[in-house]
C-alpha positions as CSV (number, residue, x, y, z in Angstrom):
1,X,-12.3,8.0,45.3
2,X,-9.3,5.9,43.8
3,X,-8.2,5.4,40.0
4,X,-6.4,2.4,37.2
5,X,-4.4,4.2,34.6
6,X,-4.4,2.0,31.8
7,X,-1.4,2.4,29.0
8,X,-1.4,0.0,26.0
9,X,2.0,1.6,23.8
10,X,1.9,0.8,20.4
11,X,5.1,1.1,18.1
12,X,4.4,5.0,17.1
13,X,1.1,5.5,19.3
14,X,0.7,5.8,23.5
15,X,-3.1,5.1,24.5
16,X,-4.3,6.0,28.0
17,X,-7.6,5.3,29.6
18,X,-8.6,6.0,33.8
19,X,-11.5,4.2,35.2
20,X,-12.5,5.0,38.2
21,X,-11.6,1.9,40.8
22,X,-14.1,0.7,42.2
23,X,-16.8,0.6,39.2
24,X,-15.1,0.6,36.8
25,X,-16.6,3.2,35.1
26,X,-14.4,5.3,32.5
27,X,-13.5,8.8,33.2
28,X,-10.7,9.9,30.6
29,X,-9.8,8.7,27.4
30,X,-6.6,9.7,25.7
31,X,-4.4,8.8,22.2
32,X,-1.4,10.2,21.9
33,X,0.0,9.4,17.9
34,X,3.1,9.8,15.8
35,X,5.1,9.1,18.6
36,X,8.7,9.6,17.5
37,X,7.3,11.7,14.3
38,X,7.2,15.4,13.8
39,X,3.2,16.8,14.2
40,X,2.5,14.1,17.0
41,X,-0.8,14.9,18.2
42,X,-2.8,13.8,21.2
43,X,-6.9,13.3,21.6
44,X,-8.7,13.0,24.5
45,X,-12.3,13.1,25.6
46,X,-13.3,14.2,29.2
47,X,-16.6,15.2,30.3
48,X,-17.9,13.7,26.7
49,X,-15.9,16.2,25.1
50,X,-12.9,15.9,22.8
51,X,-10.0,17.6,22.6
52,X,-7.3,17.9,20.5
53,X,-3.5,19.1,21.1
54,X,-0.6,19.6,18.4
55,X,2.8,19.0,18.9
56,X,4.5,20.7,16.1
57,X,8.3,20.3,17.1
58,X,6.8,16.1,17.6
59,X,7.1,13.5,20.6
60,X,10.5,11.8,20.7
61,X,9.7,8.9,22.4
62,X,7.2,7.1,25.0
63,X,9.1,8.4,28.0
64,X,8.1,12.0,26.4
65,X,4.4,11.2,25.3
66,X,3.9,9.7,29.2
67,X,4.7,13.1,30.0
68,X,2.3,15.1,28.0
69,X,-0.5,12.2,28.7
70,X,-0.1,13.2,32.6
71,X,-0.2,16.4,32.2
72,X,-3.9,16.3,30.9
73,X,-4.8,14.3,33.9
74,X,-6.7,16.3,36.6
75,X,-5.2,16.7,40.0
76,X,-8.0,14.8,42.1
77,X,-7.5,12.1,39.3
78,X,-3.6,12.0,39.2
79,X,-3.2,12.6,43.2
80,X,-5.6,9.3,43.4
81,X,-4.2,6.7,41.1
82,X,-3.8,3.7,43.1
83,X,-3.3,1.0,40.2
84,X,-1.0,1.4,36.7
85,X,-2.1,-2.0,34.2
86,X,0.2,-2.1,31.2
87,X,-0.2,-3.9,27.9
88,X,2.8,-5.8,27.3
89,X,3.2,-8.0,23.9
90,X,5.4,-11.1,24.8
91,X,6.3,-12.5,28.1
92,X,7.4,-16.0,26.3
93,X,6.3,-18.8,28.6
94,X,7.8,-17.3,31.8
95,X,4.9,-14.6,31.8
96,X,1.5,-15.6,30.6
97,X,-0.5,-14.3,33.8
98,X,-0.5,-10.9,35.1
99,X,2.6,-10.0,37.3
100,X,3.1,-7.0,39.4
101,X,5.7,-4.7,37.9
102,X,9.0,-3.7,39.3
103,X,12.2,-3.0,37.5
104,X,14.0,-6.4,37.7
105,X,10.7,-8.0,36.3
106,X,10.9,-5.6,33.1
107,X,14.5,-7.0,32.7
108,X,13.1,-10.3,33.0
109,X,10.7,-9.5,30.5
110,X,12.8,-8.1,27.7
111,X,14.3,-11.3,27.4
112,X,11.9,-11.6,25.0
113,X,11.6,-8.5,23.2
114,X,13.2,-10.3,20.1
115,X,10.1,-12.2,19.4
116,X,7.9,-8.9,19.7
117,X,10.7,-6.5,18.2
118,X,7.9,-3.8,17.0
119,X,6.2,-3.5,20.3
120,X,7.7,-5.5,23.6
121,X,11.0,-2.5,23.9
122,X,7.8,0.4,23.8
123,X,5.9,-1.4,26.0
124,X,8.6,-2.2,28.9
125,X,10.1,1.3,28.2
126,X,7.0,2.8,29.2
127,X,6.4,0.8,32.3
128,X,9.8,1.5,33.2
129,X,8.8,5.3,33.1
130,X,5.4,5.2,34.2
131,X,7.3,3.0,37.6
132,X,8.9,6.5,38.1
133,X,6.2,8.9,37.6
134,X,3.8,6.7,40.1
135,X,5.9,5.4,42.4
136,X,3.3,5.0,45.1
137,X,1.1,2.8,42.7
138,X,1.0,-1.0,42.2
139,X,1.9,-1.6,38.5
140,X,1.0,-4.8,36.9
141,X,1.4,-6.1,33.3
142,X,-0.6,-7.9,31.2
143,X,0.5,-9.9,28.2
144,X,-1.2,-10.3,25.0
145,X,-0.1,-13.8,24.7
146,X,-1.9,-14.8,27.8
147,X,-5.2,-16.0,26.2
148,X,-3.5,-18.8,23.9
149,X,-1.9,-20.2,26.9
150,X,-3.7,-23.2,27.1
151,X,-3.2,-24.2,23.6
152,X,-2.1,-28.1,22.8
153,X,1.3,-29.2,22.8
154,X,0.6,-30.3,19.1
155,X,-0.8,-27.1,18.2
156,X,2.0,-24.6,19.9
157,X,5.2,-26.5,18.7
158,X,7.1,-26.3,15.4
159,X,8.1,-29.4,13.3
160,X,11.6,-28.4,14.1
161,X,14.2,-30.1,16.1
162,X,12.7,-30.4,20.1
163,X,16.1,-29.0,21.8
164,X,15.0,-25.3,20.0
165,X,11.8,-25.1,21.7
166,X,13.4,-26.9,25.1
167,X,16.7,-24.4,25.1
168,X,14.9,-21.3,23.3
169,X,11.3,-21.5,23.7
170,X,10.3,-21.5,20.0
171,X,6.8,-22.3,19.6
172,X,3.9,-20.5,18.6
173,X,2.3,-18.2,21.3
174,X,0.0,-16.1,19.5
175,X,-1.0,-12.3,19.4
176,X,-3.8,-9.7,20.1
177,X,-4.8,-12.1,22.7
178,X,-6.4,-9.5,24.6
179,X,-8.6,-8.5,21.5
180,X,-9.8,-12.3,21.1
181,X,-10.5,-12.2,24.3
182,X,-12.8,-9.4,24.1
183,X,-14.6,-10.8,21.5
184,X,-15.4,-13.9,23.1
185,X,-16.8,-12.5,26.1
186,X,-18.8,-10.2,24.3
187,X,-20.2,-13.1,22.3
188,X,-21.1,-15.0,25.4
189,X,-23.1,-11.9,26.5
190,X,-24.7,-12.0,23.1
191,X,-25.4,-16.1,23.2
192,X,-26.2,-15.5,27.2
193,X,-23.6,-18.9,27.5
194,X,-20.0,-19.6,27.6
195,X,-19.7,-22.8,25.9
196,X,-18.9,-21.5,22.4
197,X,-17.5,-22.4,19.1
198,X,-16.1,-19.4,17.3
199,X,-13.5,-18.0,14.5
200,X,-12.5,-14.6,15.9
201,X,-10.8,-11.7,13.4
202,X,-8.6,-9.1,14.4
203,X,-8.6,-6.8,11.2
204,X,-6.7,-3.9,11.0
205,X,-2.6,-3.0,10.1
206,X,-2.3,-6.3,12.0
207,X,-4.4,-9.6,11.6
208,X,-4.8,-12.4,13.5
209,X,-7.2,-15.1,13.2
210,X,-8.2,-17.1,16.3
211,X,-10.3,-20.7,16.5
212,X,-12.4,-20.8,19.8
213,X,-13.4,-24.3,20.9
214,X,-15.8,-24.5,23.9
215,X,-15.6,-21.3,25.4
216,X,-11.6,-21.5,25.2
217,X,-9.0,-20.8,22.3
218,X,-8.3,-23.6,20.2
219,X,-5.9,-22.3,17.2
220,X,-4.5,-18.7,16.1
221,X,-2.7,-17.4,12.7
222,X,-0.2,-15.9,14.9
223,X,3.2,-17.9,15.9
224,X,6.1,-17.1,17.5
225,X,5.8,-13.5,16.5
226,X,3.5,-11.2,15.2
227,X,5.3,-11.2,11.5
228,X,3.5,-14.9,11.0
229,X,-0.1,-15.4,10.0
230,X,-2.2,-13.6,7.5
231,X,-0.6,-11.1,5.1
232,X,-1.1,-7.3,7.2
233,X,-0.2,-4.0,6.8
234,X,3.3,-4.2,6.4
235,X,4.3,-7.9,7.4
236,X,4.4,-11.2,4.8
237,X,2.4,-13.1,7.5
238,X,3.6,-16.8,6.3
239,X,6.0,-17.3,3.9
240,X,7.8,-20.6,2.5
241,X,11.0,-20.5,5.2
242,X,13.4,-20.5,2.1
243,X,12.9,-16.9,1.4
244,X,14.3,-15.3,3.9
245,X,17.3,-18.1,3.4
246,X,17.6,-16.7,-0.3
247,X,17.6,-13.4,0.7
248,X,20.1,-14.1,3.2
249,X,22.3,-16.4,0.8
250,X,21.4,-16.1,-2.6
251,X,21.0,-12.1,-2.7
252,X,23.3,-11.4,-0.5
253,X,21.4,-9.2,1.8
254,X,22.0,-8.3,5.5
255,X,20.0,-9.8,8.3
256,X,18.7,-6.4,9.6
257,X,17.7,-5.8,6.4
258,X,15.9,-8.7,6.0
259,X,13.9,-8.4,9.1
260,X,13.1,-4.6,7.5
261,X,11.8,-6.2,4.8
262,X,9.4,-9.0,6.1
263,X,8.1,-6.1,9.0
264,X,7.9,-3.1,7.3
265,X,7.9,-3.5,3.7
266,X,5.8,-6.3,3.2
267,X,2.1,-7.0,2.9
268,X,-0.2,-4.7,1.3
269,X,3.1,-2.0,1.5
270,X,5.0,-4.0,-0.7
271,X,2.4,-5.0,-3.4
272,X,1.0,-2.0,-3.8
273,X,3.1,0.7,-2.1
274,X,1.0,1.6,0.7
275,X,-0.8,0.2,3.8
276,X,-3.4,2.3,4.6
277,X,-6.6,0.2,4.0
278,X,-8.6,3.3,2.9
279,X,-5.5,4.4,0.8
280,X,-5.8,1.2,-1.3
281,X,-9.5,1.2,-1.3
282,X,-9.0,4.7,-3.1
283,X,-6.3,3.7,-5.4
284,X,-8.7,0.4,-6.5
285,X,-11.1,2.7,-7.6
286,X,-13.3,2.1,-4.6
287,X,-15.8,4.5,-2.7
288,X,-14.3,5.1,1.0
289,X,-17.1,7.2,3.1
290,X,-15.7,10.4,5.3
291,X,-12.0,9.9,3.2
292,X,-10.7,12.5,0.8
293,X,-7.5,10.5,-1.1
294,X,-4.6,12.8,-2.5
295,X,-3.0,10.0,-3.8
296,X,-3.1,9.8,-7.9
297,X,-4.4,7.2,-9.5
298,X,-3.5,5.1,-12.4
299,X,-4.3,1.9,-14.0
300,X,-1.0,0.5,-12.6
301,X,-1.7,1.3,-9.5
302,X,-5.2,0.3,-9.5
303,X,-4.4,-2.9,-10.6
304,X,-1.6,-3.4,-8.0
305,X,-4.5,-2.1,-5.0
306,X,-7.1,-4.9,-6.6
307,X,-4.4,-7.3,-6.5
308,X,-3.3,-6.4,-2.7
309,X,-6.9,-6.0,-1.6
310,X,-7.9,-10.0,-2.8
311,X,-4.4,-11.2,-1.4
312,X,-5.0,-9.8,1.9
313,X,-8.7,-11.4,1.8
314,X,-8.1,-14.6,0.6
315,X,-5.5,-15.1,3.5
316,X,-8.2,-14.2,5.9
317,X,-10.6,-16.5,4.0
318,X,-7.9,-19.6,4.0
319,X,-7.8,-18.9,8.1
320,X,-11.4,-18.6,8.6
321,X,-11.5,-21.6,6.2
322,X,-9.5,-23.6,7.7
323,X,-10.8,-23.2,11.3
324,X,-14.4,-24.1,10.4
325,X,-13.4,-27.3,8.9
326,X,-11.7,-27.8,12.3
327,X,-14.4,-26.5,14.8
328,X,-17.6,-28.3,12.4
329,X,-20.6,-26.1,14.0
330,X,-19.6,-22.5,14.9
331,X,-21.6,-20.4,16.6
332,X,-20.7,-17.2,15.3
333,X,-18.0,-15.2,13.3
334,X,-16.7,-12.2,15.1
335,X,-15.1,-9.4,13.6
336,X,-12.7,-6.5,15.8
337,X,-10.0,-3.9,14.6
338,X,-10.4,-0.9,12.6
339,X,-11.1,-3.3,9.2
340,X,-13.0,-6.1,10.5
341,X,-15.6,-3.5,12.8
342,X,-15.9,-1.0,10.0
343,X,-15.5,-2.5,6.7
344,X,-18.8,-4.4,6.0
345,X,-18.1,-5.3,2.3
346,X,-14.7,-6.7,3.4
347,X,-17.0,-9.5,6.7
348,X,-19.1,-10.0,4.0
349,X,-16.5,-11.2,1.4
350,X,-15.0,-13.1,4.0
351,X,-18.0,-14.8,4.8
352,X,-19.6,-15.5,1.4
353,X,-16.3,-17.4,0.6
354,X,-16.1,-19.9,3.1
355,X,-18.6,-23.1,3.4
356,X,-19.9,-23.5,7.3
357,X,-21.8,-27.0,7.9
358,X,-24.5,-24.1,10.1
359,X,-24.8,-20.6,8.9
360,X,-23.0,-18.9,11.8
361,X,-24.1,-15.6,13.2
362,X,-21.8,-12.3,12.4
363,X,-20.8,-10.4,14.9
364,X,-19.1,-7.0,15.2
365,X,-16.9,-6.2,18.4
366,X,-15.5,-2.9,19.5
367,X,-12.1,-3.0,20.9
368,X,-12.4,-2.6,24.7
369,X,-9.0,-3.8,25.7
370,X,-8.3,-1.2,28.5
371,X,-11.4,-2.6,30.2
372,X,-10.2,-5.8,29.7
373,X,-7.1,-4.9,31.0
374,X,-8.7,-2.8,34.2
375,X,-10.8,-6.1,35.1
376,X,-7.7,-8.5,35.0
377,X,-6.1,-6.3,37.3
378,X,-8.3,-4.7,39.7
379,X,-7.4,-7.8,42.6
380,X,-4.4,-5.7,42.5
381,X,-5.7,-2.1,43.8
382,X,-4.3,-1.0,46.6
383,X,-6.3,1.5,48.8
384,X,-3.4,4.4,49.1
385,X,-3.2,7.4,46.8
386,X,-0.2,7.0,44.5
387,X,1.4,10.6,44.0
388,X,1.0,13.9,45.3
389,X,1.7,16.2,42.7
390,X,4.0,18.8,42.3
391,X,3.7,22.4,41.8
């Protein structure tokens, strides 16, 4: 029996899921989070049983949580891992299909690590380790940007001057591609056709909103980066161009610190002070089931959540808005990410504010994209064992 090690590295998190090669059945599920943090912690279930391990002294980087994430692997699993898929963010236009990994590709690839600054470094530094830790394996990556590939010329490109998308590949390429996916094929198992209409909604830290014309994507929120879009988390989403300008000119304040500003300080961070959906739910004086806030409240503050909270809505709304109008009949509205799957007030608000020509159907989606992942790549296996390992 053979095994696909699937590793999808977030900016602080390393996930980690082995399915078995052939069926593709799941055998081991792992998170490893608060990756570069002190008290990183990892959870895994195997057998249907979790398990959690502390790191008190922390993880200092991806190389490191790799490490620990192998080290929960059993032997007859690790000795037998014949295939190593990787979630990479941006591959710019140069890499929108699964490639197999070596690394002069991952040099290739960070070409474009300034368009996916939060993620694209994590993701090729983890490839690059997992290459030496399986050397015997096939490794292949897949890019989130992959599912918006066949987006129209006057859909992907800027009203700026040609020669910048001709020398520099600015355009829009969009983001949690492999999410939208998802939820499209899961809708086509729900509507037992592929010929859909739909508006699909990542919801989370990060949001993305994606039109789906036909079975195929039509639109997304997201452009050339993931900071673009809806307000999130942390990030402005879209902004009038000039500010960054007048931060830069008028204020006087340094690039870097710019980009700080629009990725990590903005959104629901920087009007209310935190970005923890169930944090502001708390401070706005709402109820939040199996959450115990430590956070004080005050009217201030409350008033600053509300504010946040109908912001970070109506910029979903505008989206899902905006996309109906384009698409006329959609089939269905499908919801994803830790907000969209597990916040039914905040679907429903969504919904209720936006006119459809046909009541669509609402649909929730759990995020399966190391499935995903394992399906685009299994042409890939190869039938020898990939490392023996060591005493």
């Amino acid at each position: 029996m053979s095994y696909i090690l699937i590793l999808n590295s977030g900016s602080s998190s390393l996930k980690a899921e082995v399915f078995e090669a052939k069926t593709l059945s799941r055998k081991i599920s792992a998170n490893l989070e608060r990756v570069g943090a002190v008290s990183s912690f990892l959870v895994y279930e195997q057998n249907y049983k979790k398990i959690k391990v502390n790191f008190g002294s922390g993880i200092k980087n991806h190389q490191h949580a790799l490490k620990e994430l192998i080290k929960i692997l059993p032997d007859n699993i690790y000795r037998r891992i014949i295939l190593v898929g990787h979630r990479i963010v941006h591959g710019g236009e140069e890499f929108m299909e699964p490639v197999i990994l070596s690394q002069k590709i991952i040099k290739k690839i960070s070409r474009y690590n300034s368009f996916a600054p939060l993620h694209n470094p994590v993701n090729l530094q983890t490839a690059a380790a997992a290459l030496a830790e399986f050397p015997l394996a096939r490794h292949v990556g897949v890019f989130d940007t992959q599912f918006f590939k066949d987006l129209a010329e006057h859909v992907y490109l800027f009203a700026i001057p040609v020669k910048y998308y001709a020398d520099h590949g600015l355009r829009k390429y969009g983001f949690h591609g492999l999410s939208h996916e998802n939820m499209l094929r899961q809708a086509q198992q729900t509507f037992g056709r592929k010929n859909l209409n739909l508006i699909t909604c990542h919801i989370g830290n990060g949001v993305s909103i994606s039109a789906i014309r036909h079975g195929r994507a039509f639109d997304t929120s997201m452009g050339l980066t993931p900071l673009s879009g809806a307000a999130m988390g942390t990030r402005s989403g879209d902004l009038d161009p000039y500010i960054p300008l007048y931060l830069l000119k008028e204020l006087k304040i340094s690039p870097e610190l710019v980009y700080q500003e629009l990725n990590y300080n903005s959104g629901l961070k920087g009007l209310c002070g935190v970005s923890d959906f169930r944090d502001i739910l708390f401070l706005a004086g709402l109820k939040v089931q199996n959450y115990q806030g430590n956070l004080k409240r005050t009217k201030k503050k409350k008033a600053l959540a509300l504010l946040a909270l109908h912001i970070y809505l109506y910029n979903i709304q505008r989206y899902v808005a905006s996309y109906a109008a384009l698409l006329g009949k959609v089939d269905a509205v499908v919801f994803s990410g830790g907000v969209g799957q597990n916040r039914p007030a905040v679907r429903q608000s969504i919904i209720n504010a936006v006119h459809f020509c046909h009541q669509p159907k609402i649909l929730t989606v759990k995020a399966n994209e190391s499935l995903l992942i394992a399906q685009k790549i299994h042409q890939f296996r190869r039938s020898k064992p990939a490392l023996v390992r060591e005493s």
